[in-house]
C-alpha positions in Angstrom: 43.9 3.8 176.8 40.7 2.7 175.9 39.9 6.5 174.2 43.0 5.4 171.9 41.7 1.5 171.3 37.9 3.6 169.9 36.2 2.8 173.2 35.0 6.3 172.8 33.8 7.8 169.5 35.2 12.0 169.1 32.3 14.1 170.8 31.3 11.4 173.1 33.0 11.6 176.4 34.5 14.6 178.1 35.5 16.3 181.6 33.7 18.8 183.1 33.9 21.1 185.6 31.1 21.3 187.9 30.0 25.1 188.0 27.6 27.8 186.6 29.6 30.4 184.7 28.5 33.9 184.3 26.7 33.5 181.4 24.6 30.9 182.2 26.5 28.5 181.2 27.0 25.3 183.0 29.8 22.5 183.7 32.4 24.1 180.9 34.2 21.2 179.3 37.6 20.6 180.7 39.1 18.0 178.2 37.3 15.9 175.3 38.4 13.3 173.0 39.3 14.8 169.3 41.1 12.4 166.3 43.4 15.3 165.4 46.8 15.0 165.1 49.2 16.9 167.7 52.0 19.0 166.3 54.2 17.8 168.9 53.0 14.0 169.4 51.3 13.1 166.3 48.3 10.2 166.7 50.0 9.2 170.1 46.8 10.9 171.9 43.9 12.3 171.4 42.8 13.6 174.5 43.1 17.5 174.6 42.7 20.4 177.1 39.8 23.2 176.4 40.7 27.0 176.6 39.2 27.2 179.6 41.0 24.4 181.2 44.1 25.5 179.7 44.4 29.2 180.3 44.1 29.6 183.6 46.3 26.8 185.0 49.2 28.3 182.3 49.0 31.3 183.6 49.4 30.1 187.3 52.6 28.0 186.3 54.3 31.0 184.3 53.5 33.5 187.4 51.6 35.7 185.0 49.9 38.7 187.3 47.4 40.0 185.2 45.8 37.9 182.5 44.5 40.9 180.1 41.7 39.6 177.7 39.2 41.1 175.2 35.6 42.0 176.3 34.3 38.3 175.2 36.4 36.8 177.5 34.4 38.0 180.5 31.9 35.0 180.8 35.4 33.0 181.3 36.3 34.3 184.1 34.1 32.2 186.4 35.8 28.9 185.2 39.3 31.1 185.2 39.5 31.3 188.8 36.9 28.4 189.8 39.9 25.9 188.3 42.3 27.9 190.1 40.7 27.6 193.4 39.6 24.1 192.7 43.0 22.7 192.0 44.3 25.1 195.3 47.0 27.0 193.1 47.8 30.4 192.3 45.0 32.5 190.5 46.1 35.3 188.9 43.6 38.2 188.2 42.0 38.4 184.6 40.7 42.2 183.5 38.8 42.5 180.0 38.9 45.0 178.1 37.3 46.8 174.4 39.0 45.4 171.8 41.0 47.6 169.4 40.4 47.9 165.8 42.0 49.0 162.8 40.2 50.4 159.8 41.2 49.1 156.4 42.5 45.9 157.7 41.7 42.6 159.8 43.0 41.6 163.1 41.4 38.6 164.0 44.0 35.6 163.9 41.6 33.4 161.7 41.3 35.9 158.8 44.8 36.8 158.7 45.7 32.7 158.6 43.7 32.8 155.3 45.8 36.0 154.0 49.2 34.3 154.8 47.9 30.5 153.4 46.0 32.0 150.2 48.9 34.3 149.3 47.6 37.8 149.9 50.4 38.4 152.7 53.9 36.7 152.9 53.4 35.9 156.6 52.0 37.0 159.6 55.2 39.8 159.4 54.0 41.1 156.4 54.4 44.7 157.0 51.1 45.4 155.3 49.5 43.5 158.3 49.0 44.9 162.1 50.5 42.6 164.0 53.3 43.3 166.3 55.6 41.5 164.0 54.4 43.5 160.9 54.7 46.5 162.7 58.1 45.9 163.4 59.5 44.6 160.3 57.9 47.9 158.9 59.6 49.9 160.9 57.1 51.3 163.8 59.3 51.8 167.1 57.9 50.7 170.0 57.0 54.1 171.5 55.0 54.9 168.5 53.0 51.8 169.5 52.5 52.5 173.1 51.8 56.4 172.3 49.0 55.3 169.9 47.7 53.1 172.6 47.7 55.8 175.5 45.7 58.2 172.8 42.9 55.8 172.5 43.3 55.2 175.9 41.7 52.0 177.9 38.2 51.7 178.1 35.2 48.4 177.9 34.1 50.1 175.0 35.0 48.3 171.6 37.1 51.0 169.5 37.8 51.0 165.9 40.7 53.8 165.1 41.7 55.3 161.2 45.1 54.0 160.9 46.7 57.4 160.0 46.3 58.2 163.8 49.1 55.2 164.2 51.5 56.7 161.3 51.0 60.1 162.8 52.5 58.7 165.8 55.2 57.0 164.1 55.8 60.1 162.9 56.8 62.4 165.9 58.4 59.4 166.9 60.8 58.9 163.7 61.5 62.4 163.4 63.3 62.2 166.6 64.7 59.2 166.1 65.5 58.5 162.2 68.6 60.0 161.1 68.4 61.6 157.5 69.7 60.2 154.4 69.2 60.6 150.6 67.6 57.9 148.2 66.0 58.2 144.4 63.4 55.8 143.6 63.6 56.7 139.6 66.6 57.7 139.0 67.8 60.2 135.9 71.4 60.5 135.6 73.1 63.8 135.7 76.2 65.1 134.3 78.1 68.2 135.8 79.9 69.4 132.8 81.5 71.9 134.8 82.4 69.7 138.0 84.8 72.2 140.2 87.3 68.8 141.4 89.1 65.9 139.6 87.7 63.9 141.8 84.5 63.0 144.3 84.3 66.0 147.1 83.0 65.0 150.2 79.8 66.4 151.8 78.4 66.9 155.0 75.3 66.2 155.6 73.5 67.1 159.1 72.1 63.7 161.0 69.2 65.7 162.4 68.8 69.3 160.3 67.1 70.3 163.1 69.7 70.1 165.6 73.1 69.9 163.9 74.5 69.0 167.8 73.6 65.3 166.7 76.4 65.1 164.3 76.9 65.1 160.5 77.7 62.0 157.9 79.9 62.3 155.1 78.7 62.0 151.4 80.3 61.8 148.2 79.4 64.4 145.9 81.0 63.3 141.9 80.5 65.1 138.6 77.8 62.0 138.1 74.7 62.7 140.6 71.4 61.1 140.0 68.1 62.7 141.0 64.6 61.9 140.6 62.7 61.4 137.3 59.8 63.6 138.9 62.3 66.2 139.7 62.8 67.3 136.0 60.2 68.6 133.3 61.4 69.4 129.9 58.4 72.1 130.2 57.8 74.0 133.5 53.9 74.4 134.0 52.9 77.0 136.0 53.4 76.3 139.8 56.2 74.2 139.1 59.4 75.1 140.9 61.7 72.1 140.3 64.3 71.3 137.5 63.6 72.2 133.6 65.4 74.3 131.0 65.4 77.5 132.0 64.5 77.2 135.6 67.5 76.1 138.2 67.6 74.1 140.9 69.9 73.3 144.2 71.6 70.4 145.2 70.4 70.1 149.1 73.8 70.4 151.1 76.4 70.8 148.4 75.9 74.5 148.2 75.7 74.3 144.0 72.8 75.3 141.9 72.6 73.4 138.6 71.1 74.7 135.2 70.4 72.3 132.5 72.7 72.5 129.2 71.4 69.3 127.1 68.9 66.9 127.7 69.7 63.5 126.1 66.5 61.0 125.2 66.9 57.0 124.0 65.3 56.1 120.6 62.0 56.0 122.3 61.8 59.8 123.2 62.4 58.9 127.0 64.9 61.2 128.6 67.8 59.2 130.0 70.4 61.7 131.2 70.7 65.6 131.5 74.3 67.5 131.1 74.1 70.6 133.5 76.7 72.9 134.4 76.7 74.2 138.4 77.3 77.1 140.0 78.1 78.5 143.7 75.1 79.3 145.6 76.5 82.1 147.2 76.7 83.9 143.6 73.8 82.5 141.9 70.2 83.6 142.2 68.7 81.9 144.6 66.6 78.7 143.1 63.0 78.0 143.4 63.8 74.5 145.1 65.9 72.6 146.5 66.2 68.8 145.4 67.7 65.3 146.7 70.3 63.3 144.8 72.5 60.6 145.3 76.1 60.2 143.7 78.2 57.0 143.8 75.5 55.4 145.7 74.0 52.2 146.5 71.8 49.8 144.6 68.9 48.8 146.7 65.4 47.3 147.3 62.3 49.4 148.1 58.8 48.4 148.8 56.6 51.0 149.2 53.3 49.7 151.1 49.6 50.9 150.9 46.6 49.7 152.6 46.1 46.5 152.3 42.1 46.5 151.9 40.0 49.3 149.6 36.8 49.5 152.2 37.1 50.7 155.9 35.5 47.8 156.9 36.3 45.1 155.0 34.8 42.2 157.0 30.9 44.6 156.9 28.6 42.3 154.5 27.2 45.5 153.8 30.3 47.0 153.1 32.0 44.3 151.3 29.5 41.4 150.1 32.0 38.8 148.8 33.8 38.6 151.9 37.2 40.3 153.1 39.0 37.8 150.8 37.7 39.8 147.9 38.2 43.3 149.2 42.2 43.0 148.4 43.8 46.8 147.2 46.2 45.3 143.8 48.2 48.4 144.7 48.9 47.3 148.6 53.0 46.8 147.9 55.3 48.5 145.3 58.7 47.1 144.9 60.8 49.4 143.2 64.1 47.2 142.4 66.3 49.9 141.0 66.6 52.2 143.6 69.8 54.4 144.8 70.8 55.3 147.9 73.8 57.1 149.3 76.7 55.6 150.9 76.2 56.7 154.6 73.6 53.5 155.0 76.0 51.0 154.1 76.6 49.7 157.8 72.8 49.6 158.5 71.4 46.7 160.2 67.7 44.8 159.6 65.5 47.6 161.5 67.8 50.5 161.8 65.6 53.4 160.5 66.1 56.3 158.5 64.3 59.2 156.7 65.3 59.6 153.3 64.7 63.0 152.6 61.4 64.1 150.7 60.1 60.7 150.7 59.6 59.9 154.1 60.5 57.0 156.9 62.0 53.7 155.7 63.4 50.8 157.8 65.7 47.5 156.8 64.2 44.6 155.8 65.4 41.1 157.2 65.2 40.5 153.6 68.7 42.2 152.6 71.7 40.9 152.0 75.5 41.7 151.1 75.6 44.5 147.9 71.5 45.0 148.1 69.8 46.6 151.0 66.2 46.4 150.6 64.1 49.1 153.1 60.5 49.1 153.8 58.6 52.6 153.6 57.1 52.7 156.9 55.5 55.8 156.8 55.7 58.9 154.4 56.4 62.4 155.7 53.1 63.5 155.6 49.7 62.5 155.9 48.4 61.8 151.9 45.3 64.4 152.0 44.0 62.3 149.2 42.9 59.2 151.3 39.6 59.1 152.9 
């Protein structure tokens, strides 16, 4: 009462607890007064609890076994179980270990407070982040996770991993567990001149291609397809094996080869649509490639996410002088609004994965909503051989 009346300026009286911790340290500060507003009770008090008063005596209430903790946690443990045993209650064990770390990115909680309140990152589920959250909302599953971890392994020993090791988990992990389905990021429309049906023909599609046991979907397959810009050339260097006059190309799964007839540009030169005739794979020669495509599909959201700091070490003065803050990568998230994808997604729920063929692992955002799915790359198919 008196604390609240000013007796007692902030800083001048606190409760100790009477003991020598391992660092040298004596009589660790228990509670102390501090004019800061509570979340919960406002300017009511203004007496608060230290970490080291706090932790420990949690822990005991919520049964907790083992308290695991970072390496700079060690000097704590003297007060940790001096309280415990003071106050006569259950002590639970506390083990430290190395911290983990993540190139190209931050993982203290204080820097990634000042990405989410200065804008860099959404929140702290930003998928460009590495907390558990991010990881999730990106689409790692949580064997991935735990696969990673059991690589590194457990050791005192302060680690600092590349993050591809991560994806390359997600990886094996996806590939068992993401079924396949088509999507075009760019899409160029394409006419079948020569469709073989009056209307759609349905085609189906293996879940795993792999092992064809785990089932098929069903997608429709219309005179209109749509297939990637990057897919067609109107000249076919050297080395190039996908669509251009001239040169063929197969639908994957519909068991056509196209061949381009007439390639239609807007006023600007741009080419906007192709008119291509197909034919039967079993009588035409056999194609150089084999493309995705997407026909009477859905609109949807992508964003395609990069690393979200250009140095290793972002938060190395030597590395990075101006601070982490100034280390951003512009080019850390692509949203591509236009996208297609086929029809076999449409029941997907926020976090249900897929691979959409050719361009790698994608997961539902939270984010979508009735007619517009938005998916977050988690990782490509492969490892990019161009980053460092």
């Amino acid at each position: 009462q008196d604390m609240r009346k000013g007796k007692f300026g902030e800083g001048e009286a606190t409760l100790r607890m009477k003991l020598v911790m391992e660092d040298g340290k004596m009589d660790p500060v228990a509670y102390r007064v501090k004019f800061t507003p509570h979340h919960r009770t406002g300017d009511k008090w203004c007496i608060y609890p230290t970490y080291d008063y706090t932790h420990c005596l949690c822990d005991s209430i919520e049964h907790i076994t083992h308290s695991l903790c970072t390496k700079e946690f060690q000097a704590r443990r003297s007060s940790y179980f001096w309280l415990c045993n003071a106050l006569d209650v259950y002590c639970p064990v506390q083990w430290e270990y190395g911290r983990l770390n993540l190139l190209y990115t931050v993982v203290s909680k204080r820097k990634i407070i000042q990405l989410v309140e200065t804008g860099v990152v959404r929140d702290w589920d930003d998928p460009r982040l590495f907390t558990l959250t991010a990881l999730r909302r990106r689409g790692f599953p949580p064997e991935a996770i735990n696969n990673f971890c059991a690589r590194v392994g457990v050791t005192v020993a302060q680690a600092t991993m590349e993050p591809h090791l991560l994806e390359a988990c997600a990886r094996e992990v996806l590939n068992e567990q993401a079924p396949r389905a088509m999507a075009v990021l760019e899409p160029l429309k394409v006419t079948i001149t020569n469709f073989p049906a009056p209307k759609a023909l349905e085609v189906l599609v293996p879940n795993f291609p792999a092992n064809e046991s785990r089932g098929f979907h069903k997608v429709p397959f219309h005179q209109t397809v749509y297939i990637e810009e990057t897919d067609f050339r109107e000249e076919a260097d050297k080395g190039y094996k996908r669509l251009a006059p001239g040169q063929p190309v197969g639908l994957r799964h519909t068991g056509y080869v196209i061949t381009v007839q007439n390639v239609i540009k807007d006023i600007s030169g741009r080419v906007i649509e192709l008119e291509v005739t197909c034919t039967k794979s079993d009588v035409a020669e056999k194609p150089k490639a084999f493309i995705h495509w997407v026909s009477v599909p859905l609109a949807c959201e992508v964003r395609l996410y990069e690393r979200l700091f250009l140095h290793k070490n972002p938060e190395d003065p030597s590395e990075v002088p101006g601070g982490f803050l100034s280390d951003i990568n512009p080019d850390s998230l692509r949203v591509v609004h236009n996208a297609l994808v086929d029809s076999s997604v449409h029941s997907a729920r926020p976090f249900d994965k897929f691979q959409f063929e050719r361009l790698g692992y994608f997961s539902v955002d939270p984010d979508s909503a009735e007619g517009k799915m938005v998916f977050n790359r988690t990782v490509t198919l492969k490892e990019d051989p161009g980053k460092a």
